[in-house]
C-alpha positions in Angstrom: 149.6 26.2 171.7 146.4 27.7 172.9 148.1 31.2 172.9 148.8 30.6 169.3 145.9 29.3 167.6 143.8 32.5 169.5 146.7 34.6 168.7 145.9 33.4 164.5 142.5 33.2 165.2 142.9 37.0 166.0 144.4 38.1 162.7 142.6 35.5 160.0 139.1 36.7 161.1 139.5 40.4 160.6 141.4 39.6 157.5 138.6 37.5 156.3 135.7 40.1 157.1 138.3 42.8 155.5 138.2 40.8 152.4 134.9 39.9 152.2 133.4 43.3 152.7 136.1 44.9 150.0 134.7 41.9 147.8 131.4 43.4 147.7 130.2 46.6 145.1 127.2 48.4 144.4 126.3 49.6 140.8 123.6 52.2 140.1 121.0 52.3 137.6 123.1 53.4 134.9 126.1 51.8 135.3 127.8 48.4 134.3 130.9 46.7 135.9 133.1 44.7 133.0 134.4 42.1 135.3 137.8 40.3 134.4 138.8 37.0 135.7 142.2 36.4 135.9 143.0 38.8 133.5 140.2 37.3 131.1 137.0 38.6 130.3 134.4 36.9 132.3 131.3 38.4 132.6 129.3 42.4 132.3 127.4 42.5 135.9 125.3 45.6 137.2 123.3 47.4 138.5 122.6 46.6 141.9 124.9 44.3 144.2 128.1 43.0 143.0 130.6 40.4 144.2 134.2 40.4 142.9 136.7 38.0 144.4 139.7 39.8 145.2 143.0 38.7 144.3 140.9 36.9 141.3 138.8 39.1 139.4 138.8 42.8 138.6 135.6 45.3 137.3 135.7 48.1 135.1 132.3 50.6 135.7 131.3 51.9 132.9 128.7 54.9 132.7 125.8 54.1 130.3 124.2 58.0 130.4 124.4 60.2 127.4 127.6 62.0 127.3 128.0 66.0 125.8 131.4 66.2 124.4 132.5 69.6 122.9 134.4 69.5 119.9 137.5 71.5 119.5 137.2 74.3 116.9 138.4 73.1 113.8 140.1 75.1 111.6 138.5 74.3 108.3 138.9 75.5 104.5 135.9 74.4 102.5 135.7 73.7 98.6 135.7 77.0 97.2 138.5 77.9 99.6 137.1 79.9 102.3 138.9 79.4 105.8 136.4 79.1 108.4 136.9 77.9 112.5 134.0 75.4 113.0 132.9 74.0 116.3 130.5 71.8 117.3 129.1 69.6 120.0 128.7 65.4 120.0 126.2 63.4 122.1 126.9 59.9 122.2 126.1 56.7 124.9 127.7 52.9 125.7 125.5 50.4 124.2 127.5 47.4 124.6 130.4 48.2 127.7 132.5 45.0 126.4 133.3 46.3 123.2 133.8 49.8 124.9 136.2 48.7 127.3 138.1 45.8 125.7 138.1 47.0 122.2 139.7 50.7 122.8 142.0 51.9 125.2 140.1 55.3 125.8 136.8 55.5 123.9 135.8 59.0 125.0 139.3 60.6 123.9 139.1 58.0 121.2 135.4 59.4 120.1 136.6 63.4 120.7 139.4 62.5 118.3 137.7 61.2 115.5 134.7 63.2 115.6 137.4 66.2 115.0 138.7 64.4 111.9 135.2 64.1 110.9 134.3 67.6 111.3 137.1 68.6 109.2 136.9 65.7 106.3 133.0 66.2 106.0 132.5 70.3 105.9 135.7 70.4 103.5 133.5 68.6 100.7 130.9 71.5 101.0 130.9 74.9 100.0 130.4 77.9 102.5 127.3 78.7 101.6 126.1 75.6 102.1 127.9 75.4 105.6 126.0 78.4 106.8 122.5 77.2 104.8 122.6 73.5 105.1 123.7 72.9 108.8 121.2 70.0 109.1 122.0 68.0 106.7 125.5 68.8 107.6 124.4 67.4 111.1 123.6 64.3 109.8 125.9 63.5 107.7 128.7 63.9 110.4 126.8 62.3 112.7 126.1 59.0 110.2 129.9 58.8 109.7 130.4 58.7 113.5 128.2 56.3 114.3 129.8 53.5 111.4 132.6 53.8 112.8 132.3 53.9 116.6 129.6 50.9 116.6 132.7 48.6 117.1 133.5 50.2 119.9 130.2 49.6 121.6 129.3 53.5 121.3 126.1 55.0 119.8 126.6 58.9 118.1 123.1 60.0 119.2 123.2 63.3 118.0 125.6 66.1 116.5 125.3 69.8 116.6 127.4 72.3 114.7 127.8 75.3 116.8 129.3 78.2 115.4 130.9 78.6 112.1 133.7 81.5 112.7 134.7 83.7 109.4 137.2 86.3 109.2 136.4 90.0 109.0 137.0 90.2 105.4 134.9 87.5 105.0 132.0 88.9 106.7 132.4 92.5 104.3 132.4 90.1 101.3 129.0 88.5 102.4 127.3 91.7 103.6 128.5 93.3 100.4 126.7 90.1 98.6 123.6 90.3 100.8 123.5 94.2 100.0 123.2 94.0 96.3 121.0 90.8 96.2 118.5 93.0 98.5 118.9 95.6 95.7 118.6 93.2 92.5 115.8 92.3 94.1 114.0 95.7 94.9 115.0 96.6 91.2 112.9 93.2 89.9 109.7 94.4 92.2 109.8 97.8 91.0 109.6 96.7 87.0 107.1 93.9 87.9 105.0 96.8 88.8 105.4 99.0 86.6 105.0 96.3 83.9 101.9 95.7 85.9 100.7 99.4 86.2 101.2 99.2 82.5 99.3 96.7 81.8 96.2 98.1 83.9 96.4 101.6 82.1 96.4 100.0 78.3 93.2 98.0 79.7 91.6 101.1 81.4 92.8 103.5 77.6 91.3 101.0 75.7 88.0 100.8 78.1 87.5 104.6 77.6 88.1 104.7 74.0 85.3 102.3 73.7 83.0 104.9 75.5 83.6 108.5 74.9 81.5 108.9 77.9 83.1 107.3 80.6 86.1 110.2 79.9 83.8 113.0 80.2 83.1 111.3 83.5 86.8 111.3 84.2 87.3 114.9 83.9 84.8 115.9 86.1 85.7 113.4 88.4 89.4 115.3 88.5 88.0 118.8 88.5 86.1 117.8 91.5 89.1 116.1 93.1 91.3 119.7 91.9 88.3 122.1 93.5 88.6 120.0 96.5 92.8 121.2 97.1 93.7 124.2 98.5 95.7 125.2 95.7 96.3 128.6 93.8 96.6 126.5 90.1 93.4 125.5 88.5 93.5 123.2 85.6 90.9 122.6 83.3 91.1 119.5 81.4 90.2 119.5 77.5 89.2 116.8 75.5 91.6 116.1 73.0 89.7 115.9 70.0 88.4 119.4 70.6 92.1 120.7 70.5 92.8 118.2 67.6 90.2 120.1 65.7 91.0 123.9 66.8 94.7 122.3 65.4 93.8 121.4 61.9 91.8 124.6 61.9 94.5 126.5 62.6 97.0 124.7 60.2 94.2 125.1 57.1 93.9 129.1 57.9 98.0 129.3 57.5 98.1 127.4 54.2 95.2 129.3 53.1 96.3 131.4 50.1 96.4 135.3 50.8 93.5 137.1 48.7 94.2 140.6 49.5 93.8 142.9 46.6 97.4 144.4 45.3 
C-alpha cells in the first residue's frame, strides 16, 4: 500500500505543477486575451498576468497596435470610362477585441477584402481627373465608408492612403497632349493681355504728347541721342510730322496749280 500511494503521489504532483504552470499567461502592453469558458464567452483579460484553467477555459490574444495593410491593386474604370490600376494602403486598430473575435471569423482578411470593394465602388463614382486632383477627399471618403462598416467588428479605419494610380501609355499621350496645349492656351491669353495692355499705355502716352507739342520735341532728341550712342552705319533723323504734312499739301497745291506758260 505504501509503495502505491508514493508510487501516485509520484505522478499526481508533477501533473499538478504541469498543469498549473501551463495555466498561467503573460500578456504585453498591447495585447488582450478573449477568454472562453466552456466554449462561452466569459471575460476580455490582459495585459499583464493571466490565469486560464485548462481543460475549462480557452484565450484568444488579440494585438491592439495599428496595423498597415496594403491593398491589392484594383483594377478600376472610373465615370468617364478611363481604366486605371489603383492601389492603396489601410491603417486600422482593435478597439473592442470581443466584437473582433466573436463577431468575424477573420477580421484582418475580412477588413483587406472589403477595403478592396471599397476602393473600387468609391473611385468608380469619380472622374479621372478628379482621381489624380482630389486624392484627399478621395481619402476620406474611402476611409468614412470603412470605418461604418467595420465598427461592428470592433475595428477602427484610422487612416487611408491611395498610393499610386496606374494609367496606360495611351493614356498618358492623351494627358500630356492636354497638358501641352492648356500650357499653350495659356501663353496665348498672356501674350494678348499684354499687348492689350501695351496698348493701352501707348494711347495714354499719344494722347499725353498731343496735349504738349513739346514733350515730342523732347522725344526726338531723346532718340537721336539714344541712335548717336549705337555703333551703327544708319543714321535716322526723325521729323515732325506736321512739317512733312505741310511740305505735302505744298506739294499737292504746286501740281494742281494751272500751267501759265505763254503759247
Amino acid at each position: 500500500m505504501f509503495d502505491f500511494n508514493l508510487g501516485l503521489g509520484t505522478i499526481l504532483v508533477p501533473l499538478a505543477l504541469l498543469l498549473l504552470a501551463s495555466s498561467f499567461r503573460i500578456l504585453r502592453e498591447y495585447q488582450r486575451g478573449v477568454v472562453f469558458q466552456l466554449g462561452r464567452f466569459w471575460k476580455v483579460k490582459g495585459p499583464g498576468l493571466v490565469i486560464v484553467i485548462p481543460g475549462l477555459q480557452q484565450m484568444v490574444r488579440v494585438d491592439l497596435r495599428v496595423v498597415t495593410m496594403d491593398v491589392e491593386p484594383q483594377d478600376v474604370i472610373s465615370r468617364d470610362n478611363v481604366s486605371v490600376k489603383v492601389n492603396a494602403v489601410i491603417f486600422f486598430r482593435v478597439i473592442d477585441p470581443e466584437k473582433a473575435i466573436i463577431q468575424v471569423e477573420n477580421f484582418l482578411m475580412a477588413t483587406s477584402q472589403l477595403a478592396q470593394t471599397t476602393l473600387r465602388v468609391v473611385l468608380g463614382k469619380h472622374e479621372l481627373d478628379e482621381m489624380l486632383a482630389e486624392r484627399e477627399r478621395l481619402n476620406l471618403d474611402v476611409q468614412q465608408i470603412l470605418d461604418s462598416q467595420t465598427d461592428a467588428w470592433g475595428i477602427k479605419v484610422t487612416n487611408v492612403e491611395i498610393k499610386h494610380i496606374d494609367l496606360n501609355e495611351t493614356m498618358v499621350r492623351a494627358i500630356a497632349r492636354q497638358a501641352e496645349a492648356e500650357r499653350e492656351r495659356r501663353a496665348k491669353v498672356i501674350h494678348a493681355e499684354g499687348e492689350k495692355q501695351a496698348a493701352v499705355a501707348l494711347l495714354e502716352a499719344a494722347q499725353m504728347l498731343a496735349r504738349q507739342p513739346e514733350a515730342m520735341q523732347l522725344r526726338y532728341l531723346q532718340t537721336m541721342t539714344q541712335v548717336a550712342g549705337d555703333r551703327a552705319t544708319t543714321v535716322i533723323l526723325p521729323l515732325p510730322m506736321d512739317m512733312l504734312g505741310r511740305l505735302l499739301d505744298r506739294g499737292q497745291s504746286a501740281d494742281n496749280r494751272p500751267d501759265n506758260t505763254e503759247g
